[in-house]
FIMI-700453 format. One record per residue (C-alpha): residue in three letters; x negated, y negated, z. Coordinates in steps of 0.2 Angstrom, whole numbers, plus 5000, padded with zeros to 4 digits. Layout:
BEGIN
[node ALA [X Y Z]]
...
***
This chain:
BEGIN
[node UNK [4400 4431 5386]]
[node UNK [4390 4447 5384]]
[node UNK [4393 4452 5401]]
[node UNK [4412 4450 5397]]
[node UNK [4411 4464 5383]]
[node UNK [4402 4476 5392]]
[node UNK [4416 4474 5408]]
[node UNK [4428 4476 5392]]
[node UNK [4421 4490 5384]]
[node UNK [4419 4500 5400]]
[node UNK [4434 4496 5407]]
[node UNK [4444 4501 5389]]
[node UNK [4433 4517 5390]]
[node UNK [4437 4522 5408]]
[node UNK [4454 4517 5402]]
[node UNK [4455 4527 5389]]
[node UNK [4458 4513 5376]]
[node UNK [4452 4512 5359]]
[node UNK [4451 4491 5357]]
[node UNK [4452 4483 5338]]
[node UNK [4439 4468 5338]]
[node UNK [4453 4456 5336]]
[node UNK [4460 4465 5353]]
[node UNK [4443 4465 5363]]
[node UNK [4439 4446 5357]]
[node UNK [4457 4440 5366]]
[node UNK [4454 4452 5380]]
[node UNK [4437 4442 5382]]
[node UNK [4446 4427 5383]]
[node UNK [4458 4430 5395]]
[node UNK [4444 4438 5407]]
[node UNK [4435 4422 5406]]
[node UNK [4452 4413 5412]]
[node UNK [4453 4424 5426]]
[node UNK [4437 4423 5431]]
[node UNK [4438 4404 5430]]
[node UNK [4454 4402 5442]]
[node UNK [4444 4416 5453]]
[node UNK [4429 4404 5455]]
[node UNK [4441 4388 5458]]
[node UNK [4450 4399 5471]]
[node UNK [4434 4402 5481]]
[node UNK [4431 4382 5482]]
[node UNK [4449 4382 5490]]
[node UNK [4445 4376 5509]]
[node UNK [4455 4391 5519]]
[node UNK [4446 4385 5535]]
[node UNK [4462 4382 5542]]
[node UNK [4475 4395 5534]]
[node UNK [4482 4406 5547]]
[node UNK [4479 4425 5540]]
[node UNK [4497 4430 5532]]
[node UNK [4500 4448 5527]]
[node UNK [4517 4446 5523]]
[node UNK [4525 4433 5515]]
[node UNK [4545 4434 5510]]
[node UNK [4550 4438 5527]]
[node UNK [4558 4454 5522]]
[node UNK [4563 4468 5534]]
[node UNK [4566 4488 5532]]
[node UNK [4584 4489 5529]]
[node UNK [4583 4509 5532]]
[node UNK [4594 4516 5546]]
[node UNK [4583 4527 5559]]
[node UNK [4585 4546 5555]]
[node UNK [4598 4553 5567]]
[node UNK [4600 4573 5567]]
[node UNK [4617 4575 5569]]
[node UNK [4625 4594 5570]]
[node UNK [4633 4598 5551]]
[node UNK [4648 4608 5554]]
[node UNK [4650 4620 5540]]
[node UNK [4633 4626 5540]]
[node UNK [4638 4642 5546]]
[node UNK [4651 4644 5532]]
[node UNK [4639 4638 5519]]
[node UNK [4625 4649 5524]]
[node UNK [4638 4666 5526]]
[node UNK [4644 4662 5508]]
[node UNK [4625 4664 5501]]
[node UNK [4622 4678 5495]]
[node UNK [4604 4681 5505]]
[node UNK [4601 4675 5521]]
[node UNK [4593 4679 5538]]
[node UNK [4603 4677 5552]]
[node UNK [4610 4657 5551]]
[node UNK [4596 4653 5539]]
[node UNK [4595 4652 5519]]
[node UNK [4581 4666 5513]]
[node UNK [4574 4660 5496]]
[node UNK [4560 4669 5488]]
[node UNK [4542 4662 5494]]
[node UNK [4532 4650 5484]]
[node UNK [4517 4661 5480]]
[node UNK [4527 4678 5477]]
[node UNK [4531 4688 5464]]
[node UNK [4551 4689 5467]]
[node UNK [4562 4679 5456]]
[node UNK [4575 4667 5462]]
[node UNK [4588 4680 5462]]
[node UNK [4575 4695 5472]]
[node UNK [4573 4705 5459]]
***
């Protein structure tokens, strides 16, 4: 049981968690628990399991990315008030100009 509390207390500290004795006392509880159903699963014979790294059968239901021509950028971009040639121009990231170039 020792052990438990020093794995609690350090994992509350490094956690940033202040624990009321009342708190740590039920936390050392249910470590033991888990650390009781850990030790059965290691006597499991998996000798014959097939390796599985996925189990619901689930597949990415995202459409492929197709670039596809917009055709109003030209009118967009023209109606900004800044712009270079058929691009946007917004100040840089690491400049001194507001959002507006001033």
């Amino acid at each position: 049981m020792e052990k438990n509390r020093i794995d609690i207390d350090r994992i509350a500290a490094l956690s940033n968690l202040e624990l009321s004795e009342t708190h740590r006392q039920s936390l050392e509880k249910d470590f033991d628990s888990i650390v009781e159903f850990v030790g059965e699963l290691q006597r499991v014979d998996t000798a014959e399991t097939a390796v599985t790294s996925q189990v619901t059968d689930l597949e990415n239901v995202f459409r492929a990315d197709d670039v596809v021509p917009f055709p109003h950028h030209r009118t967009i971009v023209e109606g900004s008030g800044r712009r270079h040639e058929d691009l946007f121009k917004v100040p840089g990231v690491f400049s001194d100009e507001g959002p507006h170039g001033d």
